[in-house]
N, C-alpha and C positions, 0 to 999 in steps of 0.2 A: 814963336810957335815951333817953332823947327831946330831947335838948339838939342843937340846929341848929349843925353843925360848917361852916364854907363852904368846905372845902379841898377845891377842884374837880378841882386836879392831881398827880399824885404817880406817883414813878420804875415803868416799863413791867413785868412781873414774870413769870417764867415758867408755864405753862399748865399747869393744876392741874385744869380743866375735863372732865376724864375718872376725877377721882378719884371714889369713893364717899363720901361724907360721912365714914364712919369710917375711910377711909384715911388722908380730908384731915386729918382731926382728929390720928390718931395721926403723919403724916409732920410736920406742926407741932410737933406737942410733943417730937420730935427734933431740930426744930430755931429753938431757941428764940430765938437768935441772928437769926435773919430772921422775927421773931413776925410783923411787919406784913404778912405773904401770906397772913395767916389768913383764909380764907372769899372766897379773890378768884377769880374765876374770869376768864382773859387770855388773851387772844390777841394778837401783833402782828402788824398789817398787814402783808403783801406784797402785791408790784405783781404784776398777772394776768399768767400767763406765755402770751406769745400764740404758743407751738407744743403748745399743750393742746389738741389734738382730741379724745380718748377721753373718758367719763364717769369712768374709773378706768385705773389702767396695770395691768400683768399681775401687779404686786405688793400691787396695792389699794390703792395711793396716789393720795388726792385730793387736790384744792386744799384748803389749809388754811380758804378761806372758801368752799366748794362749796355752794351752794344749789338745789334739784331744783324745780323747778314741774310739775303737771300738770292736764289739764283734768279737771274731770268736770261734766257737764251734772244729775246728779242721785242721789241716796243710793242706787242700787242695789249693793243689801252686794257683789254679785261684781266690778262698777264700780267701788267705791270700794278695795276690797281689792287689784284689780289694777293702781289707779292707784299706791296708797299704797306697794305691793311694787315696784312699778318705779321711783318716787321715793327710796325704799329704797334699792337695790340702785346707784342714780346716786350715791347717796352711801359709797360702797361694804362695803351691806349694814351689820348689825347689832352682830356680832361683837365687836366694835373695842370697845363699851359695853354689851352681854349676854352677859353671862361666863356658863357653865354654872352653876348651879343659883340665880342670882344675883334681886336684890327689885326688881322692878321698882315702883315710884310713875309713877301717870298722873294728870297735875292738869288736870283736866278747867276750861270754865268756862261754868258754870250762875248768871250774874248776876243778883242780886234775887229771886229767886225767884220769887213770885207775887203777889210787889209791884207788877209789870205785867201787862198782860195783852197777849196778842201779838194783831196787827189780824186780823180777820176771816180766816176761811181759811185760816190758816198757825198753824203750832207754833210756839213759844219758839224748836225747835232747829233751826229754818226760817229764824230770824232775828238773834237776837239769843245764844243761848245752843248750845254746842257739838255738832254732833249724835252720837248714840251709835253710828252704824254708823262713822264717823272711830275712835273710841275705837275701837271692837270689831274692827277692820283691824290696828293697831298694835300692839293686844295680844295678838291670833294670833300675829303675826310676831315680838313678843318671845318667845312663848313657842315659838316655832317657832325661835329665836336660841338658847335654853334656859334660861330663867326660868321659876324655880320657883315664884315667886309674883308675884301682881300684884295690886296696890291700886289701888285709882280713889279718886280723894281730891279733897277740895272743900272750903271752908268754904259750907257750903249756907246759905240763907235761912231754908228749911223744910222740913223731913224731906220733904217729897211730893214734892219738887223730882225727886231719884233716882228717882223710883216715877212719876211722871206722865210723866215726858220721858224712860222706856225703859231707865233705867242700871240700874234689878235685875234686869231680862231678860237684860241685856249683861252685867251680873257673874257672873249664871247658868252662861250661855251659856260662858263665858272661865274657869269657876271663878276668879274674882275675887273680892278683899274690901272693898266698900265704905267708904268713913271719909266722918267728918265730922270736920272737922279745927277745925270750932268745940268740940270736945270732945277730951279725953285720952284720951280710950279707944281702941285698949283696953288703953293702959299707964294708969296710975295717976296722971300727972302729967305736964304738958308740959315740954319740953327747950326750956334758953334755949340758941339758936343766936346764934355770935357773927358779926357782919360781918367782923371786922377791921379792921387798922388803916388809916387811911383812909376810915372811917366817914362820912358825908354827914350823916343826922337820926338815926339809931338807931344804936349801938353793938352791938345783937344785938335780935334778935327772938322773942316764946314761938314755940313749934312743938307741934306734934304729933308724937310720938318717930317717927313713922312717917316722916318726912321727916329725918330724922340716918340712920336703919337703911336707908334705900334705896341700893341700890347702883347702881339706874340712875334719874336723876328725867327725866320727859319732859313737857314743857307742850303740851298741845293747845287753841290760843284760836283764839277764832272771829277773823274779817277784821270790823271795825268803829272808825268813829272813834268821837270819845270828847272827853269838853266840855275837860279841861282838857289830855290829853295828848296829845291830836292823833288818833294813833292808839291803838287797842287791840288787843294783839298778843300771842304768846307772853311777853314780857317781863313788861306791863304786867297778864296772866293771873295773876303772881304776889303778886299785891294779896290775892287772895285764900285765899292761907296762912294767916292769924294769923286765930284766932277773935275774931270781934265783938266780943264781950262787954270783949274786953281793950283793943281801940283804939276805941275811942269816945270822945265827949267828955262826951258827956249819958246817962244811962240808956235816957232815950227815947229816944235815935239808933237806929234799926236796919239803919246800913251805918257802917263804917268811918270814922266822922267824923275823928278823931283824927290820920289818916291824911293828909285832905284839908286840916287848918288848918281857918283864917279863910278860904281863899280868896282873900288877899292877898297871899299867897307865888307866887310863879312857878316857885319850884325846888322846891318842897318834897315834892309826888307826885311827878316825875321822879327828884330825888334818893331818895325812899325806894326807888322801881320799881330802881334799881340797888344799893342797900343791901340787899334782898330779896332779887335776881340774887346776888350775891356771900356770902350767909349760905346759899342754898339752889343751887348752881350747875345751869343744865341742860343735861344732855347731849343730848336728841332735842327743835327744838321741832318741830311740826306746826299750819300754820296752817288750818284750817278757812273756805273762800272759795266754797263751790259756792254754797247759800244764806247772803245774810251783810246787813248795813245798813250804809246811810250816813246821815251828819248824826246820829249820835249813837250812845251804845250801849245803849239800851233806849227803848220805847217813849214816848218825850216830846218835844217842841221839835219839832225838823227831820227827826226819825228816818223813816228808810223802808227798810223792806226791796229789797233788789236781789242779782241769782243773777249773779254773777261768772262762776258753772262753772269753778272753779280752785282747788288743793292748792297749798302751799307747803310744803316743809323744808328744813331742812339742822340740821347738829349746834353753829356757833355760833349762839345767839341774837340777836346785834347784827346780824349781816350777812342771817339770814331776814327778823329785823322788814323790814328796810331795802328786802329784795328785795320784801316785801309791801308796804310802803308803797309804791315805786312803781309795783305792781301796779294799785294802789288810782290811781295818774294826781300821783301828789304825789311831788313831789323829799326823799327821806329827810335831807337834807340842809341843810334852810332852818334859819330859826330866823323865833319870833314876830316882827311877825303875820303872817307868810306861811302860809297853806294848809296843811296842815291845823292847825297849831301855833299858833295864833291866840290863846291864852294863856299857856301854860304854857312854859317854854323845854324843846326838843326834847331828848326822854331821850338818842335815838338819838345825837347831836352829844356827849354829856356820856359817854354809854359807849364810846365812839370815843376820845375823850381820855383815857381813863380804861387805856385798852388792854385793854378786855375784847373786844373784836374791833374789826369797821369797819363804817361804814354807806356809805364813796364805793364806787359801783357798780363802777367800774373796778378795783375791790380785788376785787370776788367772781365768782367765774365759776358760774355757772347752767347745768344740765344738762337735759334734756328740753324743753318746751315753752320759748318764748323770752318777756322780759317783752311786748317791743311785741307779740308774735300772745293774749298773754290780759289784755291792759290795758282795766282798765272804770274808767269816769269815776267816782268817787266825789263825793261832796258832804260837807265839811265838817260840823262839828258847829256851824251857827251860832246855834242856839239851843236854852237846856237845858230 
């Protein structure tokens, strides 16, 4: 399962990135002839069409790489709800990926748990970890799209994670059903989820059946760098799918060692962050940047918390990361060691190639707030 494949590049493939996991599954196995589309989630680049004035045309048609920005200065639920709704609606509304009675998954990200402690004065979800009134906005408005159900799923640290930082209020609240997707429950057994052909380090990944049965999956990560991937974004949120227990290297590991190597690899987290993407594809991400950090993604080395006052979305994941990274004051585009990417080679560059969407600006056109009026200087992650 784990055998390091290095084939970086391979032919561009139609966009599957709207299907349900159990669509994508059953539309493959009709057509087995083209097996290698299995689990690839694509997009191809087009050039910005510069007589796009409107957020949407009168038929709902977006830019295929539409990304929404907006401010918000602080977690007030009617604030964050009004932003999130209008960042929404820039992309034109919900519909298009909330089919009536349809399951929605929201993969929240609550990193380490309580393995750090957040600095004086501030929450986890202040800083380093997703805040739950973000969540609790998206999942109104899915369920306001007409989603019969909604999951909040995480592989958590420690059960308290959900219960200290606000998310069983929020599931309350949303009638929501909490997972830990470090466990099977509450199916019986995890689903191995295949990549596809074209595979990077893993050929497929365990799951939690709850991530195959969703019919819409949405990433909400916080705005934060990150030691070996430069940034950590919706994309790199999805690290935290696969329970613990299975990718580690040691018992006493209690993060994802397995994941990370030696630490001598430079592809090997970037390449799996896209191996991850294309076994799990997402359709909404949501970057969380009002409260967020730089120089790191949890309390260590250079970390410091800093308030952006800024949402990011859009529906492909390559081209938001991209619009948040140079949100964040770093050109999405570099490769190590330039800023922020200073080890690791830049995912963003490899999923570009890869034609799961774009990370060059000039490919995405942004709606609402502009990057240069909400551009805050971020700080690298230069020490862990």
């Amino acid at each position: 399962m784990s055998n390091v494949k290095r084939q970086r590049l391979f032919p561009r493939k139609p966009d599957f990135h709207r299907l349900s996991r159990r669509e994508f599954l059953r539309l493959v196995s009709f057509t087995a002839a083209s097996a290698w589309v299995a689990g690839c989630q694509t997009q191809t680049p087009v050039p910005p069409d510069p007589t796009a004035t409107t957020l949407a045309t009168t038929a709902g048609i977006v830019h295929p790489n539409q990304v929404a920005i907006s401010r918000a200065d602080t977690y007030d639920r009617g604030l964050v709800r009004q932003q999130i709704e209008a960042m929404l609606n820039g992309l034109g509304g919900l519909r298009d990926i909330v089919r009536p009675g349809a399951r929605v998954v929201i993969k929240t990200n609550l990193t380490s748990g309580n393995h750090f402690k957040a600095p004086d004065g501030l929450k986890s979800t202040e800083c380093y970890a997703t805040h739950p009134e973000v969540v609790r906005a998206v999942g109104e408005l899915a369920r306001d799209a007409g989603a019969s159900q909604v999951y909040i799923v995480e592989a958590v640290y420690d059960q308290e994670s959900y219960s200290q930082w606000g998310y069983v209020d929020i599931a309350k609240d949303l009638n929501a059903t909490l997972i830990d997707l470090n466990l099977p429950a509450p199916y019986a057994d995890f689903a191995i989820a295949p990549v596809g052909a074209g595979w990077l380090v893993y050929e497929s990944f365990m799951f939690n059946r709850i991530l195959e049965q969703a019919d819409t999956f949405i990433s909400i990560a916080k705005m934060k760098c990150h030691w070996n991937c430069g940034v950590t974004l919706s994309m790199k949120n999805l690290i935290g799918l696969v329970p613990v227990t299975r990718y580690r290297q040691s018992p006493d590991d209690w993060w994802r060692s397995a994941l990370h190597g030696s630490g001598n690899d430079s592809l090997r987290l970037p390449h799996i962050i896209l191996d991850l993407n294309r076994a799990r594809p997402i359709h909404l991400a949501v970057i969380d940047g009002i409260m967020a950090a730089e120089g790191g993604e949890v309390p260590r080395g250079t970390f410091k918390p800093v308030q952006p006052g800024v949402l990011v979305a859009g529906k492909n994941p390559v081209a938001t990361d991209a619009v948040a990274t140079a949100v964040m004051s770093f050109d999405p585009t570099v490769s190590p060691p330039t800023p922020p990417f200073l080890r690791d080679a830049n995912y963003l560059n490899i999923a570009t190639e890869l034609g799961m969407g774009t990370n060059r600006l000039e490919q995405i056109k942004t709606v609402g707030a502009k990057i240069d009026e909400v551009r805050y200087k971020f700080n690298p992650a230069w020490k862990n």
